[in-house]
C-alpha positions in Angstrom: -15.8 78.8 -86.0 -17.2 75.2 -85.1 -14.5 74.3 -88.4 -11.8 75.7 -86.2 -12.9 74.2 -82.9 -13.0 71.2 -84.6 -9.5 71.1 -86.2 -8.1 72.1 -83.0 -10.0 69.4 -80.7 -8.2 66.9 -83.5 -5.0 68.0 -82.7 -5.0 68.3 -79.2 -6.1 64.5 -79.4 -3.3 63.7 -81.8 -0.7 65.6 -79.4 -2.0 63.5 -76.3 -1.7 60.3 -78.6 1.8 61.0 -79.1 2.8 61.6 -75.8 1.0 59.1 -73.9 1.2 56.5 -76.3 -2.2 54.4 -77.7 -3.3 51.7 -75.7 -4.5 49.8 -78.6 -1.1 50.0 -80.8 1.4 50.6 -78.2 0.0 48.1 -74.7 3.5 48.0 -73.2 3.1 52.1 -72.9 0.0 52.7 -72.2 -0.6 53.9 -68.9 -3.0 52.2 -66.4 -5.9 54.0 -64.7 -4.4 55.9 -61.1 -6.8 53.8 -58.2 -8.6 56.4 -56.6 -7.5 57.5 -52.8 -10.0 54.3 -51.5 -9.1 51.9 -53.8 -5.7 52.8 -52.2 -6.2 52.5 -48.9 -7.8 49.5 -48.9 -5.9 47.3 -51.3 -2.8 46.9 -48.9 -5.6 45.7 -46.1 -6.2 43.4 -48.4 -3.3 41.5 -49.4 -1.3 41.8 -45.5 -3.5 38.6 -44.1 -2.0 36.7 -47.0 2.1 36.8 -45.3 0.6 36.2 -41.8 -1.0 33.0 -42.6 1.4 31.6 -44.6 4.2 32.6 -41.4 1.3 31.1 -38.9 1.2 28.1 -40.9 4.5 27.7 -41.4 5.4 28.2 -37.4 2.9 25.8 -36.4 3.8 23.0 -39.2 7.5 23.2 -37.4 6.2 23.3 -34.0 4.1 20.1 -34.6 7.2 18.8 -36.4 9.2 19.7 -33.3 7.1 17.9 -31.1 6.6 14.6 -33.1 10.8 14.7 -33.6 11.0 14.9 -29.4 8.3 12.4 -29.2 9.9 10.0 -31.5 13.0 10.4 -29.9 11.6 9.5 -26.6 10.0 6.6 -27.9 13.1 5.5 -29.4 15.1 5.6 -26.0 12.3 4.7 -23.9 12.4 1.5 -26.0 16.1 0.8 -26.0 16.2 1.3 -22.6 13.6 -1.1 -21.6 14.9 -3.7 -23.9 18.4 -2.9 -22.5 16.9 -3.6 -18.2 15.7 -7.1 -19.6 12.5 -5.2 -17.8 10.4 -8.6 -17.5 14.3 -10.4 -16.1 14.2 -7.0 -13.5 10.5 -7.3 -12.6 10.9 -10.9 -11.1 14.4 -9.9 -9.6 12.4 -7.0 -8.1 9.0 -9.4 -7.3 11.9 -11.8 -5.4 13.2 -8.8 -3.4 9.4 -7.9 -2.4 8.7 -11.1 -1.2 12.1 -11.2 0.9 11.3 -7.6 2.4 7.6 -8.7 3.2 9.2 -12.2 4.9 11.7 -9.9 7.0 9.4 -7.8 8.4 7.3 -8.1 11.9 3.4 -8.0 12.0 3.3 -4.8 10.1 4.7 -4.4 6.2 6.2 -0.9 5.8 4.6 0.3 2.5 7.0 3.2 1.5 9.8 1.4 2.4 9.0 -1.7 0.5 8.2 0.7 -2.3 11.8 2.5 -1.8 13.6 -1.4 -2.0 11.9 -2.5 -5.2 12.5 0.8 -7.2 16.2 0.3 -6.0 16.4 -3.4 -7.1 15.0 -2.2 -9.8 17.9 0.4 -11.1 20.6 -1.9 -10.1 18.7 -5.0 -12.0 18.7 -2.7 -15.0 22.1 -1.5 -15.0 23.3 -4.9 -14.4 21.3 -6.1 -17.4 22.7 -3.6 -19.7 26.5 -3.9 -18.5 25.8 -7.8 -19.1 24.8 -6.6 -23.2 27.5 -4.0 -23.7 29.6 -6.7 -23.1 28.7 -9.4 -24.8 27.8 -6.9 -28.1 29.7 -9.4 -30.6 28.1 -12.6 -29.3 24.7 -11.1 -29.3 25.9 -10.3 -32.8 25.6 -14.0 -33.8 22.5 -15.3 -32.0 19.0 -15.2 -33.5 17.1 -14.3 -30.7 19.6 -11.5 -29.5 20.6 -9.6 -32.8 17.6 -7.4 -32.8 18.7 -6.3 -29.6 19.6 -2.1 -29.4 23.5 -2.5 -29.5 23.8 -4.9 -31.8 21.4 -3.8 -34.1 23.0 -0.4 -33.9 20.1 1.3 -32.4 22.2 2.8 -29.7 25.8 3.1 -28.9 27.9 1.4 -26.4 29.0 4.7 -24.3 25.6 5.4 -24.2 24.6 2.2 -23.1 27.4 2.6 -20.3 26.6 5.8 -19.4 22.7 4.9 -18.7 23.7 1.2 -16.7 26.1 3.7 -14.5 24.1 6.5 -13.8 20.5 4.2 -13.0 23.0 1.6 -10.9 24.6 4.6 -8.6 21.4 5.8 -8.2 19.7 2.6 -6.8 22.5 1.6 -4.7 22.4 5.0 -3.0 18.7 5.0 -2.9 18.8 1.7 -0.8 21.7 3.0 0.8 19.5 5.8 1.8 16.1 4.6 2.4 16.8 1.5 3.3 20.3 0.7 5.2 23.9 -0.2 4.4 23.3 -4.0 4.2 20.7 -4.1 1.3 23.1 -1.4 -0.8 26.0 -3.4 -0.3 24.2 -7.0 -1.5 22.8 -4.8 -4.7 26.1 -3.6 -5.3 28.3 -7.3 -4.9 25.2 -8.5 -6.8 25.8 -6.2 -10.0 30.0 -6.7 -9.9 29.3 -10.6 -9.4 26.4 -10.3 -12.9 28.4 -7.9 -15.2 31.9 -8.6 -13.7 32.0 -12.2 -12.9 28.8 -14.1 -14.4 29.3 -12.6 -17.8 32.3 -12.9 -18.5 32.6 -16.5 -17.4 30.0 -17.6 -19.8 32.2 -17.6 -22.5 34.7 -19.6 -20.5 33.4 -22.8 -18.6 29.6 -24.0 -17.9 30.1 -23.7 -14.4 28.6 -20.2 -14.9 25.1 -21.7 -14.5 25.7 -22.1 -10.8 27.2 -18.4 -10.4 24.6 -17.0 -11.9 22.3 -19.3 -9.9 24.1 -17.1 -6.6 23.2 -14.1 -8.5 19.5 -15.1 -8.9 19.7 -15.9 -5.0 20.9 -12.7 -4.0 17.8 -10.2 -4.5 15.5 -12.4 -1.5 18.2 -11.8 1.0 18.4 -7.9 -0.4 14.5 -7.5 1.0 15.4 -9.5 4.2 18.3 -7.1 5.0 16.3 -4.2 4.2 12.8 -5.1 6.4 15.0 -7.3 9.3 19.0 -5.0 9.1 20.1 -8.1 9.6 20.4 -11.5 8.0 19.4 -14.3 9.8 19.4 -18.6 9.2 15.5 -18.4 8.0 16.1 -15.7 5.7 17.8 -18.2 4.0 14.7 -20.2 2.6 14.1 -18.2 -0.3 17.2 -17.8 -1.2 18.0 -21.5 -1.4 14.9 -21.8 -3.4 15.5 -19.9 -5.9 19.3 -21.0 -6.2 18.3 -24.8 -6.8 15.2 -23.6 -8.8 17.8 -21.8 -11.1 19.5 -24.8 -12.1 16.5 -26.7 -14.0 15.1 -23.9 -15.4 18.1 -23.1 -16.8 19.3 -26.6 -18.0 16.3 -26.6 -19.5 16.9 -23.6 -21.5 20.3 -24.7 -22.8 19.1 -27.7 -24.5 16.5 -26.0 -25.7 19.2 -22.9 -26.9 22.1 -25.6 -27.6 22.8 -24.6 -30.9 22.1 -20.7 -30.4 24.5 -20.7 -27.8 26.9 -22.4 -29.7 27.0 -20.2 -31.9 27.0 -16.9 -29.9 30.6 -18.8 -28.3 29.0 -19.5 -24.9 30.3 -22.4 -22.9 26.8 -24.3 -21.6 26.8 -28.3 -19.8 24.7 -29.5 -22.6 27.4 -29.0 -25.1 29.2 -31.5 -24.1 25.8 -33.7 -23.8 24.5 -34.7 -27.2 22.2 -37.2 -25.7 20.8 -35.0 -22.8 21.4 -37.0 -19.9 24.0 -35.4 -17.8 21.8 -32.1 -18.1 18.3 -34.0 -17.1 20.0 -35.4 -14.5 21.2 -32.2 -13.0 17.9 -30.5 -13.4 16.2 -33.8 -11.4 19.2 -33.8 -8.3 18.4 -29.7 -7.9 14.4 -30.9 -7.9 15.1 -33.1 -5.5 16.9 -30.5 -3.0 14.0 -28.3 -2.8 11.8 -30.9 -1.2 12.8 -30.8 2.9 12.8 -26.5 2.3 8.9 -26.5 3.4 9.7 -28.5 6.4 12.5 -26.3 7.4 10.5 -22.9 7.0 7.7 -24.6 9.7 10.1 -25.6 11.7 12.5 -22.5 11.8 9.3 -20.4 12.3 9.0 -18.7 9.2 5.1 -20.3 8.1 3.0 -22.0 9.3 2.5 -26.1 8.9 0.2 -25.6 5.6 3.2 -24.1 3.5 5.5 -27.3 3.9 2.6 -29.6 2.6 2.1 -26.9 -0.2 5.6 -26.7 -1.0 6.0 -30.3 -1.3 3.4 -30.8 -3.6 4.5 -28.2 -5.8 8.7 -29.2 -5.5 6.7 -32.9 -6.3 5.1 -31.6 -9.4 8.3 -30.4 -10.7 10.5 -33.1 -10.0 8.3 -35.4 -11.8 8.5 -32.9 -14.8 12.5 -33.3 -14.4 12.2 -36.9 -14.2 10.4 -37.2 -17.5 13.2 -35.4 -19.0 15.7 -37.4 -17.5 13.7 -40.7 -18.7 13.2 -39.1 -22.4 15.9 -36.3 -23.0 13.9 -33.9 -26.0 12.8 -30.5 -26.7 9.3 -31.6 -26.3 10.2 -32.8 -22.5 12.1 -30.4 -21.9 9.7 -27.7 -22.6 7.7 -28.7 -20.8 9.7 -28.9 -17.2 10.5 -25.1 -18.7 7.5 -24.1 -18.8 6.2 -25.6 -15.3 9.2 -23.8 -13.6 7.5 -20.7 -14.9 4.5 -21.6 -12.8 6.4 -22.6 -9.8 8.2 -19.9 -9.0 5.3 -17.6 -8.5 3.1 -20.3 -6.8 5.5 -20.5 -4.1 6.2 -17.1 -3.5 2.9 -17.0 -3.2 2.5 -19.4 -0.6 5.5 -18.1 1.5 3.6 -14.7 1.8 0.3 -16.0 2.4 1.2 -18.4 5.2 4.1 -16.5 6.8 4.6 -15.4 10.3 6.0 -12.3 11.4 9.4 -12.2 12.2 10.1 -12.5 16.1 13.5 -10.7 15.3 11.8 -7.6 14.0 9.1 -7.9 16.5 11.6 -7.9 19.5 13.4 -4.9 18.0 9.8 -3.1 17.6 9.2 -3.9 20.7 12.6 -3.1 22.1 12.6 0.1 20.7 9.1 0.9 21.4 9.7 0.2 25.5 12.9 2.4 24.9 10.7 5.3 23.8 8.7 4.9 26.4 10.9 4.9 29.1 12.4 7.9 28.3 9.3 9.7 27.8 8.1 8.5 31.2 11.4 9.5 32.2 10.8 12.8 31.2 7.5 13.3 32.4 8.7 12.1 35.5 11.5 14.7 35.5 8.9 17.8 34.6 7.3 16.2 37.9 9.9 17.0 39.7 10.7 20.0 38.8 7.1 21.3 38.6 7.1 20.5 42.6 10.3 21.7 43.1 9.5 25.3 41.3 6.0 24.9 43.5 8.2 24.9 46.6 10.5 27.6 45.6 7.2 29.8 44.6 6.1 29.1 47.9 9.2 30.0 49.5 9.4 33.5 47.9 5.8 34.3 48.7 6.8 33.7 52.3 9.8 36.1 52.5 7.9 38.4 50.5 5.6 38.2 53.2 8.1 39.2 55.9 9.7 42.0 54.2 8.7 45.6 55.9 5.8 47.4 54.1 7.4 50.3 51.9 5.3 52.7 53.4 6.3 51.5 56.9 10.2 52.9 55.1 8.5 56.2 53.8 7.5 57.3 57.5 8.6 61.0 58.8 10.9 62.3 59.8 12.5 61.7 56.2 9.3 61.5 54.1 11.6 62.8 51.0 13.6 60.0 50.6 13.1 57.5 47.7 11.5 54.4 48.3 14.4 52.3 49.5 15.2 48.9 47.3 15.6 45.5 49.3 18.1 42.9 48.2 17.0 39.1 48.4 18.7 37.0 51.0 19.7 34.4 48.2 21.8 37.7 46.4 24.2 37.1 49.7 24.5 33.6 49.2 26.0 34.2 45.9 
C-alpha cells in the first residue's frame, strides 16, 4: 500500500511537471508566484507617486523656464529701449525743462504739475531720439561708437523702433497737452519734427546743422516756462539763450574730438573743412563770449537777484578761458578739456538760476487776479443769500400776518349749519395770479 502511494505521488508530480513546465529547465515557462490580495493592493500605492513627481517636476521646470524666457525678454526691450531714448541725452532735456517750469512759476512751485511736464518731455525726448536712429541706421552702421547700438546691431527692428518713438511721442504731447496746456504740447511737438525731421537729416548735408540743433537744445527751457507761466514772455528767454550759445562749444568741441568718426559715418561737421582747428576754436570762443552780459540781463529783467549775474560771469569767464586755450593751441588734449568743463557748467548755472530766482510777477498777478476773481464772486454770492434770506424773512412775516387775520375755523363751523365741512380759504396772492 505505502508502494502504491508512493508510485502514484511520483506521477502526480511528473503530470504537474509536464503541464506547468520546471522552473529549473524551462525559466521562460515557469510560472511566477500569484501576490497575495495585500501584496496587491498595495503595490499600485506604491508606484503612482512615481508619474506625479516626475509631471510636478516637469510643470514647474517649464514654468520657471517660462518666467526666465518673459524676464529675459523684458530685459532685452527694456535695454533697447533705453539705449534707443539716448536716456542720459533725455534726462538733461528733461532737467532743462524743470528748471524752465520752476523759473515760470510764482512764489509757489506746483509739484504734480512739474512732475506731469517732465514725464512729458520725457516721452517726446525719447521718441525724438529713436526717430533720430531709425534714420540714420546705415551711418550708425559705420561709426565705432554707434554700431553697438540696437538697430544697427540688429537687436531690434526698424518698425519696431518706429512703432515705440510714435506711440511714447503721441503720448507725451497729449499728456502736456492735457496736464499742462496747449503751448507746452505744441513746442514738444515743433521740437520733435524740427530733431527727427529737420536736424537729422541735415547732418548729412551741410555743418550748419550744429546751429539747428543748437534751437532744438533751446527749445525744452521755454517748454517749462509755457507750461508754469501759459505764456512766453522776454525773461523766459534767458535760459534758452544759454543753452543755445552753450550748444555751440560743447559741440565744436565734440567734432574735433569725433572728426574722423564722423567722417566716416558721412556727416557734414565745420571741422571737416578745418585741419588745423582754428575756425572751430574760434567759433566755440565768439559763442563763450555771448554768454557773458546774460547774468546782467536776468537782474535786470527781474528774473534773480544781483548775486546770479556775478555768479554767471565767473562761470561764462571760466569757460571762455577754456575756449581761448583751444583757440591759442587747437588739440584733442585742449579740446577735452573745454568739453569736459562745459559738462560742469551747464548744471552749475542751472543751479544758480533756481537758487537765486524770483517769482515771476506775471504768474503772481494772474494768482492774484484770479484769486480776487474767486473772491468776488463768492462775496457776491454770500451777499445774494443775504438778500434773499431777508427777503424770505419778510415774506414769512408777511404770511404770519394774514394768517393771523383769517376768521377762526370754528368761528365758520357755528350753528345754524354745524354739518357743513370746514370751509377752505384761498390766499389773496392766488387772485393775483
Amino acid at each position: 500500500m505505502w508502494r502504491g502511494g508512493a508510485i502514484a505521488s511520483s506521477a502526480a508530480r511528473a503530470l504537474r511537471s509536464r503541464m506547468l513546465g520546471d522552473p529549473v529547465h524551462h525559466p521562460s515557462t515557469a510560472i511566477l508566484p500569484i501576490p497575495s490580495a495585500r501584496a496587491a493592493s498595495s503595490a499600485p500605492s506604491a508606484a503612482s507617486p512615481a508619474p506625479i513627481v516626475a509631471e510636478a517636476a516637469a510643470a514647474s521646470v517649464a514654468v520657471s523656464s517660462g518666467a526666465r524666457s518673459a524676464s529675459d525678454v523684458l530685459r532685452h526691450y527694456g535695454a533697447c529701449y533705453w539705449e534707443l531714448s539716448k536716456a542720459r541725452l533725455s534726462a538733461l532735456v528733461v532737467a532743462t525743462s524743470g528748471a524752465g517750469y520752476v523759473l515760470g512759476s510764482g512764489s509757489i512751485v506746483d509739484i504734480a504739475e512739474l512732475c506731469y511736464t517732465c514725464t512729458g518731455t520725457m516721452m517726446v525726448a525719447a521718441s525724438a531720439n529713436t526717430l533720430n536712429q531709425v534714420f540714420e541706421i546705415k551711418n550708425d552702421a559705420k561709426m565705432k561708437r554707434t554700431m553697438r547700438r540696437p538697430l544697427p546691431s540688429g537687436r531690434i527692428s526698424p518698425v519696431h523702433a518706429t512703432m515705440w518713438a510714435t506711440t511714447v511721442g503721441a503720448a507725451g504731447t497729449a499728456l502736456l497737452a492735457c496736464k499742462a496746456n496747449d503751448l507746452a504740447a505744441g513746442l514738444a511737438a515743433s521740437n520733435l519734427i524740427l530733431y527727427a525731421f529737420v536736424y537729422t537729416p541735415l547732418k548729412q548735408i551741410h555743418p550748419v546743422n550744429t546751429w539747428v540743433g543748437a534751437v532744438v537744445g533751446a527749445i525744452p527751457p521755454l517748454l517749462g516756462w509755457a507750461a508754469a507761466a501759459s505764456e512766453v514772455s522776454l525773461n523766459s528767454m534767458i535760459l534758452p539763450a544759454a543753452l543755445y550759445f552753450w550748444q555751440l562749444p560743447h559741440f565744436m568741441a565734440l567734432a574735433y574730438l569725433c572728426r574722423d568718426d564722423y567722417l566716416a559715418g558721412g556727416y557734414r561737421m565745420l571741422s571737416f573743412a578745418d585741419p588745423t582747428g582754428k575756425r572751430t576754436a574760434w567759433v566755440s570762443l565768439r559763442n563763450c563770449l555771448y554768454m557773458l552780459p546774460l547774468g546782467l540781463f536776468a537782474y535786470n529783467w527781474g528774473l534773480t537777484s544781483e548775486w546770479f549775474s556775478f555768479e554767471a560771469s565767473l562761470l561764462t569767464t571760466g569757460l571762455a578761458i577754456g575756449a581761448l586755450s583751444f583757440v591759442l593751441a587747437p588739440s584733442h588734449k585742449s579740446a577735452r578739456r573745454m568739453f569736459h568743463g562745459s559738462l560742469l557748467y551747464l548744471p552749475a548755472l542751472m543751479a544758480g538760476l533756481i537758487l537765486h530766482r524770483l517769482p515771476n510777477e506775471q504768474k503772481e498777478h494772474n494768482h492774484i487776479h484770479q484769486t480776487s476773481e474767486i473772491a468776488g464772486v463768492l462775496r457776491g454770492t454770500e451777499l445774494w443769500d443775504e438778500e434773499e434770506g431777508g427777503r424770505q424773512k419778510r415774506e414769512d412775516a408777511k404770511h404770519s400776518r394774514r394768517a393771523q387775520s383769517r376768521p377762526p375755523v370754528a368761528y365758520a363751523s357755528v350753528a345754524p349749519f354745524p354739518f357743513l365741512p370746514v370751509p377752505v380759504y384761498v390766499s389773496p396772492q392766488a387772485h393775483e395770479f
